[in-house]
C-alpha angles and dihedrals in degrees: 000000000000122000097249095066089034086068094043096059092041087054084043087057100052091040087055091049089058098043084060093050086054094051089050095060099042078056088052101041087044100051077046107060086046093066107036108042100180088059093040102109089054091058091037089056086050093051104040077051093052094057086053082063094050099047100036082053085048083052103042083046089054100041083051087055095043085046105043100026109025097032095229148070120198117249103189124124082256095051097127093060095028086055078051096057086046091052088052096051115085114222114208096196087050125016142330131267103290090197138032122241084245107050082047092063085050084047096049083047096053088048088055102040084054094046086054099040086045086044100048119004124247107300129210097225132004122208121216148147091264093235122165094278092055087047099050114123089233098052084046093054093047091044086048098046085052097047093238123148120219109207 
């Protein structure tokens, strides 16, 4: 195995571990803020932080990949979810698919639910048409995880 991807895996393997670590305290914060609900915004706010983390080491894996195996990131308005889309093709010449079509539309989820929460803070209630996105069963589980109503 050459030394470039040797590197690669071994850079992989560090950005996994901490991937782990931030998992763990999501989990924490998460189990906390269940428990202790005046103090629930605080571990919200942790844990809504601590998927940031994730996604932004599920980013910075798949931009190594794009960089050192496929020989190019994209650099659009729209890179992060076209990165995404790269990570999901598999290319025979080079790798297989790192993602599955599936889990990138989790990811893409997670990228959209951060860019809200940092927007605008968790909310108690959110107000909507009720069309069929904002009765999906995974943008209820998500609202409900988060104890938020949808009105």
């Amino acid at each position: 195995m050459n030394s470039l991807y040797q590197g690669l895996i071994e850079r992989i393997r560090g950005e996994v571990s901490d991937l782990d670590a931030v998992i763990e305290r999501a989990r924490q914060a998460w189990s906390s803020a269940q428990r202790d609900q005046e103090a629930r915004y605080a571990y919200v706010d942790s844990v809504a932080l601590n998927l940031h983390g994730f996604y932004s080491g599920l980013e910075r894996l798949f931009e190594l990949i794009a960089r050192q195996v496929d020989g190019s990131v994209p650099d659009s308005e729209t890179w992060h979810r076209d990165l995404l889309q790269q990570m999901v093709q598999d290319r025979p010449d080079l790798r297989p698919a790192v993602i599955s079509p599936d889990n990138a539309t989790i990811v893409d989820d997670l990228q959209t639910l951060f860019a809200a929460l940092n927007e605008y803070g968790c909310p108690d209630s959110l107000v909507s048409d009720n069309g069929s996105v904002f009765k999906a069963h995974r943008y209820q589980t998500i609202l409900d995880a988060l104890q938020i109503e949808n009105l």
